[in-house]
Biopython code that builds the backbone (N, CA, C, O; Angstrom):
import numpy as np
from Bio.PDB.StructureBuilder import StructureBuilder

atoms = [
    (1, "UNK", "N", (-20.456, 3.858, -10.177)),
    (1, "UNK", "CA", (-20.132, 3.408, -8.824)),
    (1, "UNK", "C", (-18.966, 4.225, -8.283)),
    (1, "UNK", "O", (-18.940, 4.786, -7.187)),
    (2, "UNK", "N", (-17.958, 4.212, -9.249)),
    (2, "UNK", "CA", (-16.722, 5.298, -8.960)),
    (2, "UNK", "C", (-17.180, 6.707, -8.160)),
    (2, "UNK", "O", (-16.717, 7.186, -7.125)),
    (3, "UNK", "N", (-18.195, 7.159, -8.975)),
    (3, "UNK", "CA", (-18.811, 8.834, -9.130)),
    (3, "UNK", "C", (-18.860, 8.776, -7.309)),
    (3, "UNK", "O", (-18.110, 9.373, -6.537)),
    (4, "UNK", "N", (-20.171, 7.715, -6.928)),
    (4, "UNK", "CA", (-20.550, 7.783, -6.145)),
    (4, "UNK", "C", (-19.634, 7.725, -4.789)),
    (4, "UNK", "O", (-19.805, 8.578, -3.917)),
    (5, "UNK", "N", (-18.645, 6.680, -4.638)),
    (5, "UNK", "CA", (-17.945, 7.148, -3.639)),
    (5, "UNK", "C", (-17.036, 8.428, -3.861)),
    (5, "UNK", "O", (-16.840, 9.077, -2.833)),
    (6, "UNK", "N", (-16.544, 8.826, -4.830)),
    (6, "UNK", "CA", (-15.779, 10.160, -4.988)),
    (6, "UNK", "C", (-16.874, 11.606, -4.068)),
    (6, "UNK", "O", (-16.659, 12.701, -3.546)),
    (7, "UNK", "N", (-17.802, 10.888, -4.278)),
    (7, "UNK", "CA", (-18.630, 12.301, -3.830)),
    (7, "UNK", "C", (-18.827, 12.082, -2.643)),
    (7, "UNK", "O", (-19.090, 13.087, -1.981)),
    (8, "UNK", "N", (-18.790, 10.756, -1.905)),
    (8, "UNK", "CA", (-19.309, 10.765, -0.793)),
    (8, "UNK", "C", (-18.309, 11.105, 0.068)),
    (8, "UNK", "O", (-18.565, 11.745, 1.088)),
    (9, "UNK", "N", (-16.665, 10.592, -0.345)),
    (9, "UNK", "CA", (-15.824, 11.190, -0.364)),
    (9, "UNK", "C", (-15.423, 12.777, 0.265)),
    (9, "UNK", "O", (-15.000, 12.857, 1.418)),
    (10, "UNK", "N", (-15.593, 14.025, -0.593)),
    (10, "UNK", "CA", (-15.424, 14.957, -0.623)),
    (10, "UNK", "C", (-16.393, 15.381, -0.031)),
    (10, "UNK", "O", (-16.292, 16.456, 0.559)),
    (11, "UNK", "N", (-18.059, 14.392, -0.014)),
    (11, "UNK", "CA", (-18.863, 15.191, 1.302)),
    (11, "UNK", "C", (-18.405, 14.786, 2.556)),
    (11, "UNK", "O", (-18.626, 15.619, 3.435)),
    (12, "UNK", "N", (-17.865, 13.820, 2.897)),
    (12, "UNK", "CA", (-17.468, 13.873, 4.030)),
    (12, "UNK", "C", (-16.597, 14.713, 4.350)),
    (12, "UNK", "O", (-16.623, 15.058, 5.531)),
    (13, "UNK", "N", (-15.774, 15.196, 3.655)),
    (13, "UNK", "CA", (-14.955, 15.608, 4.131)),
    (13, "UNK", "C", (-14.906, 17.312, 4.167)),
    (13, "UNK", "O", (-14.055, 18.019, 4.707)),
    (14, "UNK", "N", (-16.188, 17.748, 3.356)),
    (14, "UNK", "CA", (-16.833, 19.111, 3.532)),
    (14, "UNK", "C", (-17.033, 19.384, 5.069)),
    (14, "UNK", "O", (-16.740, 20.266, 5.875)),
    (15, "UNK", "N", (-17.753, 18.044, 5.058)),
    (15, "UNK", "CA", (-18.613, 17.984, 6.731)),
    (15, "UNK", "C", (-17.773, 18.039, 7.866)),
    (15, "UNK", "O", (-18.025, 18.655, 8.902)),
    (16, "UNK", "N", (-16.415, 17.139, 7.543)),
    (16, "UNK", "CA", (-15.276, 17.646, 8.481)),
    (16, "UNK", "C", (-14.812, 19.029, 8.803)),
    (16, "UNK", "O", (-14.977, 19.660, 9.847)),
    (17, "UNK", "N", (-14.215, 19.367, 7.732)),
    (17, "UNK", "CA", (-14.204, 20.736, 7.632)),
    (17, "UNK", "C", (-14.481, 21.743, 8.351)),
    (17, "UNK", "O", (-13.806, 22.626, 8.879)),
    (18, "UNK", "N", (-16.193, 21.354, 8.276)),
    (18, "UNK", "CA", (-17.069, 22.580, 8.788)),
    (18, "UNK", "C", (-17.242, 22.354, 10.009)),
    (18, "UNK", "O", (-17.307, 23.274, 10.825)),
    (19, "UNK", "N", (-17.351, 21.017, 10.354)),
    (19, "UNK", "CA", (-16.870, 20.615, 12.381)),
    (19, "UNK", "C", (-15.496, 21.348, 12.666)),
    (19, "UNK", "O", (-15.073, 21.672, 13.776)),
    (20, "UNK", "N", (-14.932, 21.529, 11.533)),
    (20, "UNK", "CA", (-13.329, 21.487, 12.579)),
    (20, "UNK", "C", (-13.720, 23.227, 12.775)),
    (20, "UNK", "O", (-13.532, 23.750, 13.873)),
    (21, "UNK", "N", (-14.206, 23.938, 11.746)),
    (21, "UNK", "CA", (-14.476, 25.272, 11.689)),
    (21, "UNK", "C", (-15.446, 25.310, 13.309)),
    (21, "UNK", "O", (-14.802, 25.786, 14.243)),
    (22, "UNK", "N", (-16.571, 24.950, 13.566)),
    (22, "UNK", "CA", (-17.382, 25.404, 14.206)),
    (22, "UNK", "C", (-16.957, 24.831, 15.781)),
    (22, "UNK", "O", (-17.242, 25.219, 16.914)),
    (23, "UNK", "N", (-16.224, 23.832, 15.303)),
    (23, "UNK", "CA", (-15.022, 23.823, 16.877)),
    (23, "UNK", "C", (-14.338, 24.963, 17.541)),
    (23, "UNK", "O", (-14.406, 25.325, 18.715)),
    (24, "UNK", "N", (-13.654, 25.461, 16.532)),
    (24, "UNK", "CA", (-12.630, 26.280, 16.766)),
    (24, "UNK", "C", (-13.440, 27.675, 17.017)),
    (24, "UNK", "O", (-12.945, 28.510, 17.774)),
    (25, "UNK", "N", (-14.673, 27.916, 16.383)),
    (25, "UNK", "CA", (-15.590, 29.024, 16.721)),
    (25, "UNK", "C", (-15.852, 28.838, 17.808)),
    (25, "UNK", "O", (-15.876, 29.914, 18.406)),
    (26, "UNK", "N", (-16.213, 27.511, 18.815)),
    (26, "UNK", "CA", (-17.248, 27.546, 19.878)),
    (26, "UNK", "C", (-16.282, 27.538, 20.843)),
    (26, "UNK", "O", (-16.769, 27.741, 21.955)),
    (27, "UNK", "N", (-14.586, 27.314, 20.845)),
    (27, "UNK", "CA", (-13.909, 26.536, 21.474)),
    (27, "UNK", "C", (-13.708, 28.098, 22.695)),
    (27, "UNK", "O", (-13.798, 27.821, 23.891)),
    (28, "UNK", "N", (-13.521, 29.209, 22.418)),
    (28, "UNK", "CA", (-13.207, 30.221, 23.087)),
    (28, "UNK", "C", (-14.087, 30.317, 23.928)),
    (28, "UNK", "O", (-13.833, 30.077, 25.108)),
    (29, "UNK", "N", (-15.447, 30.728, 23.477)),
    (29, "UNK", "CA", (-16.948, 30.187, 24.401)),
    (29, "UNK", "C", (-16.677, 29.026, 25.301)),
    (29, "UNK", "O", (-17.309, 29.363, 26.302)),
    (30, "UNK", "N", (-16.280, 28.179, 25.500)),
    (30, "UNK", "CA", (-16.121, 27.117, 26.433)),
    (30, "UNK", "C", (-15.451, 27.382, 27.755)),
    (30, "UNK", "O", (-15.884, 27.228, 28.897)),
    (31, "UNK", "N", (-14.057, 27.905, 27.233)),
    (31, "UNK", "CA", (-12.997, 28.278, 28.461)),
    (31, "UNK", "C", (-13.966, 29.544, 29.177)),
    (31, "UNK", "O", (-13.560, 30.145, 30.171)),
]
sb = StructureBuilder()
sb.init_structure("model")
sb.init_model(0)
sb.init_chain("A")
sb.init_seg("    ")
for serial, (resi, resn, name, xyz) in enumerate(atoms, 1):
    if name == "N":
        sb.init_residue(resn, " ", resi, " ")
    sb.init_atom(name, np.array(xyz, "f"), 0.0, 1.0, " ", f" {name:<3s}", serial, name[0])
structure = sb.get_structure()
């Protein structure tokens, strides 16, 4: 049960990550 939130955990927070990345890629494109 531990395992499972630890991972869900660190996937979320992969997934953040890669939003905050593809923000900051698209963000110049916007202005």
């Amino acid at each position: 049960m531990h395992d499972i939130v630890v991972k869900s955990t660190y996937g979320f927070l992969v997934i953040a990550i890669i939003a905050h990345i593809l923000v900051l890629l698209w963000k110049p494109w916007l202005q």
